[in-house]
C-alpha positions in Angstrom: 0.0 0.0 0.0 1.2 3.3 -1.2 1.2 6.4 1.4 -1.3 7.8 -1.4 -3.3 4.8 -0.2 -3.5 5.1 3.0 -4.9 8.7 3.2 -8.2 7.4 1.6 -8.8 5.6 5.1 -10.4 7.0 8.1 -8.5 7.1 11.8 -9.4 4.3 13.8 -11.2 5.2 16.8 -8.7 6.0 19.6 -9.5 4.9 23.1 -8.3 6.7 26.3 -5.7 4.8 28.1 -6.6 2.1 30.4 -10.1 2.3 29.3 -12.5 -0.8 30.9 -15.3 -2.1 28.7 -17.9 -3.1 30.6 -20.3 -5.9 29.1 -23.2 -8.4 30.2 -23.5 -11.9 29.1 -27.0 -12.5 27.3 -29.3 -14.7 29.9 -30.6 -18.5 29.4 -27.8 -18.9 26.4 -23.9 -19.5 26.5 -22.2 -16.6 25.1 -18.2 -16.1 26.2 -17.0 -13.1 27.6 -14.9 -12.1 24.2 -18.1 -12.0 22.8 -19.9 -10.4 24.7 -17.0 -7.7 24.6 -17.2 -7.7 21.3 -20.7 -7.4 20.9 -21.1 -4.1 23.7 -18.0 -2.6 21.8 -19.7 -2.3 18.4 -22.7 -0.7 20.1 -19.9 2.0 19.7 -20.7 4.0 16.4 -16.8 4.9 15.6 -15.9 1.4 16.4 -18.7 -0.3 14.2 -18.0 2.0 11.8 -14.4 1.7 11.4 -14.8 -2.4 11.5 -17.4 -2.1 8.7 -14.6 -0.2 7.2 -11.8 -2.5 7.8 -14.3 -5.6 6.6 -14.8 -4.0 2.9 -11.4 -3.3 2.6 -10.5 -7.0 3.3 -13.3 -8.2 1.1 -12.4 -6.1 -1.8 -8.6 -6.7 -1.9 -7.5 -8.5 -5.0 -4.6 -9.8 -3.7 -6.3 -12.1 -1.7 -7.2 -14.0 -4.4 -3.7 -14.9 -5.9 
């Protein structure tokens, strides 16, 4: 990737430091506490956002297919 390339991306959402998700398990199902992380941290819209990002840009790389 070229430096030309890289300015088309946004910033990733920057977290203070030390900062402590907190997160619930769902009830009456299993559901591990990474995912439940996971889940409660894209309730945040930067970090959804910038995921959603990060997903087409993996999805639409040709040089994943050679």
């Amino acid at each position: 990737m070229s430096v030309n390339d890289s300015r088309k991306f946004s910033k990733s959402p920057v977290l203070p430091q030390g900062h402590k998700w907190t997160f619930t398990k769902r009830k009456g199902i299993y559901e591990s506490d990474t995912t439940a992380l996971v889940r409660r941290m894209l309730e945040d819209d930067a970090i959804r956002e910038d995921q959603r990002a990060a997903w087409e840009r993996w999805r639409n790389d040709p040089s994943s297919l050679k």
